[in-house]
N, C-alpha and C positions, 0 to 999 in steps of 0.2 A: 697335895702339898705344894705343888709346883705352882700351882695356877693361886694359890694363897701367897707364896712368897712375890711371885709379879705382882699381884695387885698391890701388895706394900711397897716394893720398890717402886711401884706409879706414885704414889701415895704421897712415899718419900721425895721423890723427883720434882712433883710437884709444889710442894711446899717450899724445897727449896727455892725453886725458880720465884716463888710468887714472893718471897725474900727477897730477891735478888733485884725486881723490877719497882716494887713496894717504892714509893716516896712518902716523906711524912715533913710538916712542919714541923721546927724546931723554935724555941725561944730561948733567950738568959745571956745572962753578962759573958764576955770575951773575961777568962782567967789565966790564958796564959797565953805565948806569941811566938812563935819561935822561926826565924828562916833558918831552913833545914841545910847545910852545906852539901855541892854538891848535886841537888833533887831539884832546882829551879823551880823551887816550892814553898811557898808560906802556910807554914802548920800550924795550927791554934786548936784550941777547946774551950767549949761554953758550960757552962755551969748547969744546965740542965740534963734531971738524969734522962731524959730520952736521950740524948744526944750521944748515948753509949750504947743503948740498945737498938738504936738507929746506922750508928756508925761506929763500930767495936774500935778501941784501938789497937786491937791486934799485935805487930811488934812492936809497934811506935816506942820510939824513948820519948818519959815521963806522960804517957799517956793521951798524946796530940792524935783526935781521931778526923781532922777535914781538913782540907786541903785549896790553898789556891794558888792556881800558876804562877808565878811572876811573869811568863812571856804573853800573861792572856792583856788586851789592850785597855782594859779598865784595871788594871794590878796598880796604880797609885789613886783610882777614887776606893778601890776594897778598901784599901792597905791605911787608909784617913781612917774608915768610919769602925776596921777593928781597930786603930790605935786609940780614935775617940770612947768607944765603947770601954775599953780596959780602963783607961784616967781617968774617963768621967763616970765609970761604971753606970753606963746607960745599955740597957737590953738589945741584943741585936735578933732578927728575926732572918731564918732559912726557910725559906719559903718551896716546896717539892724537892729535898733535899734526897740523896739516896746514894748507895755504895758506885763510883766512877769508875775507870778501867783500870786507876793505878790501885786499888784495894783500900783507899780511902774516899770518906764523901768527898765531892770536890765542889766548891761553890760553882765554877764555871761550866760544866759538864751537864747537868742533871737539874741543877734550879732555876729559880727565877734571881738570885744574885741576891743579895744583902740591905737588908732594910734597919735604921735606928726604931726605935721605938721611946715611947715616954711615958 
């Protein structure tokens, strides 16, 4: 019994991790934008449903599950092409996207940074 419950906890252990390290592209329109007071964090979410099963929002108020610095050195070309995405409701694309060390995706941490699409 003993040697049946470790193999599940490996099992278990495993899965997790391979969660954890997992990247996945992401597509769809910027729906919402929010700088978060406080976090030196621009919070948004995209309309696609990966983009939850990918990056949970977890506590977030109203449901913002990705994240981008403000102190990172390209935070005003991001901060263009989310605000063009939402007005002109043109798709944006996250390209190796994955959970970052603050418990959100972060564009700057883990991807290859933010693309328009048409």
């Amino acid at each position: 019994m003993r040697k049946l419950f470790s193999r599940f906890f490996i099992c278990v252990f495993l899965v997790a991790l391979s969660q954890l390290v997992m990247a996945a592209d992401l597509a769809g329109n910027v729906t919402a934008i929010w700088l978060a007071p406080n976090s030196n964090k621009l919070m948004f979410k995209i309309d696609s449903p990966a983009s939850t099963t990918v990056c949970p929002p977890g506590n977030s108020w109203y449901g913002f599950n990705i994240a981008l610095p403000t102190s990172h050195p390209n935070f005003p070309y991001y901060y263009g092409l989310l605000t063009t995405s939402m007005s002109k409701n043109i798709a944006v694309y996250l390209g190796g996207i994955s959970i970052g060390s603050s418990g959100f995706c972060e564009v700057t941490e883990n991807n290859y940074g933010i693309v328009l699409t048409k």
